[in-house]
C-alpha positions in Angstrom: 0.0 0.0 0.0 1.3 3.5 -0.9 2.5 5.5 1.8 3.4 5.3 5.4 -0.3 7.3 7.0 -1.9 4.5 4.7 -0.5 1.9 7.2 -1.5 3.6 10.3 -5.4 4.6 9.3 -7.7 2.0 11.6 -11.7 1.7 11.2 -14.4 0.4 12.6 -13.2 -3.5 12.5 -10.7 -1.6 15.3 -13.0 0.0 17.4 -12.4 3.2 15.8 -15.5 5.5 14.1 -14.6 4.9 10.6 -14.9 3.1 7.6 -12.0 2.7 5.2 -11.7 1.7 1.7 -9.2 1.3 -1.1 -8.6 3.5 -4.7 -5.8 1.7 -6.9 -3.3 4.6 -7.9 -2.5 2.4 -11.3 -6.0 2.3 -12.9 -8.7 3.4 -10.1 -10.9 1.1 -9.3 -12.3 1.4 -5.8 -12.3 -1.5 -3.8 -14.6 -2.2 0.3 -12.4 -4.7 1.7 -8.6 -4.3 2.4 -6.2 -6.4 0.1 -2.6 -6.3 -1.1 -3.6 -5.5 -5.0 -6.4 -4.4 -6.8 -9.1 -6.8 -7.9 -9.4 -5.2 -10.9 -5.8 -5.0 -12.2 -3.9 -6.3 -10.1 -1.7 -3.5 -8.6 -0.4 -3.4 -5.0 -0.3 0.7 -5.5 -3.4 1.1 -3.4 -4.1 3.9 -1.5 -6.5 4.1 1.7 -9.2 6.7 2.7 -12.0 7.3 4.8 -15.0 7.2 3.6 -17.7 9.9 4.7 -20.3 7.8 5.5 -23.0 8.6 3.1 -24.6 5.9 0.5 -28.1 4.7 -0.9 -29.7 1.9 0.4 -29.3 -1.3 -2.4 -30.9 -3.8 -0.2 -32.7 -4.5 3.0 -32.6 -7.9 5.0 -34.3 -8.2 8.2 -33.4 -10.1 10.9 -35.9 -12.0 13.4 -34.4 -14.8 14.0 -31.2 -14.9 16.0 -28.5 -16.7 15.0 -26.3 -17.3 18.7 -27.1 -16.2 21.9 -25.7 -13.2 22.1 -27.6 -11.7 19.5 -31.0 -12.8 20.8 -31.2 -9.6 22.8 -30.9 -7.8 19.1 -33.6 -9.3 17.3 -35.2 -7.9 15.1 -32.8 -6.0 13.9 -31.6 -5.0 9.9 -28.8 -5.5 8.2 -28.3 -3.6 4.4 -26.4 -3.5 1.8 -25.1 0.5 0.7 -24.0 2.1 -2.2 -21.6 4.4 -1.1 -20.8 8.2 -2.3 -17.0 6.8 -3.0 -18.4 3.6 -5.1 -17.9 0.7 -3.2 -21.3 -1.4 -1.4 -21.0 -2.4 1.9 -23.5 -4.6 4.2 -23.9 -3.2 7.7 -26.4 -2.7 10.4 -29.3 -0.5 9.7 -32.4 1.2 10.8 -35.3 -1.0 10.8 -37.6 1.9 9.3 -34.8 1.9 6.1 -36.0 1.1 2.6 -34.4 0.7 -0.4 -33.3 4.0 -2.0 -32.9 5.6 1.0 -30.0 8.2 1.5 -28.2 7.4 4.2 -25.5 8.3 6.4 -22.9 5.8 9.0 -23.1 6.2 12.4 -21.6 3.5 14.9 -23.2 1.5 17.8 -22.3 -1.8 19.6 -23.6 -5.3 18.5 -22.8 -7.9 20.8 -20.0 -5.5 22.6 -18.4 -4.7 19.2 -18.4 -1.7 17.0 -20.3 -1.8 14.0 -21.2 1.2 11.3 -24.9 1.5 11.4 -26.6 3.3 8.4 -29.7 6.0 9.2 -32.0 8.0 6.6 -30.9 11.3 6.0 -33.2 14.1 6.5 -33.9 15.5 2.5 
């Protein structure tokens, strides 16, 4: 990855309020989850940057059935998939009022004593 900050940059999967994603400096492409090249052409010259949060609801998926025990206190809850501003889609936790097409915005909240981003409508 290109450049020393790039290294030190943490989000939410570290318990900071953030999400991060990937632009390849050779052709890009923008790219949700971290990896050591590009998925489109292959390049390790990726650079990382925050994203600001904001997206379109693609899908909605609601949850009433809970999966382990720790998320029994949770249900029902909604998880969606985002379209963000920067052009990558992400799944998170979301309001249960959401629908799709939605504007959105990230906040962050815990889910079974972990941070997780957690979309809400934006007011038009």
């Amino acid at each position: 990855m290109s450049g020393e900050a790039d290294v030190k940059m943490k989000d939410w999967t570290s318990s900071e309020d953030a999400i991060l994603y990937q632009t390849c400096v050779a052709c890009g492409s923008v790219q949700y989850f971290q990896r050591r090249f590009c998925c489109v052409c292959g390049s390790p010259d990726l650079r990382v940057e925050r994203a600001s949060g904001c997206g379109v609801v693609y899908a909605i998926s609601r949850v009433v059935r809970a999966a382990t025990a720790e998320t029994r206190a949770h249900v029902p809850y909604t998880i969606v998939l985002v379209d963000a501003v920067e052009g990558f889609r992400m799944m998170a936790h979301g309001d249960n009022e959401l629908a799709i097409g939605d504007n959105v915005i990230a906040k962050f909240t815990k889910f079974t004593n972990r941070l997780v981003p957690y979309f809400e409508r934006t007011k038009p």
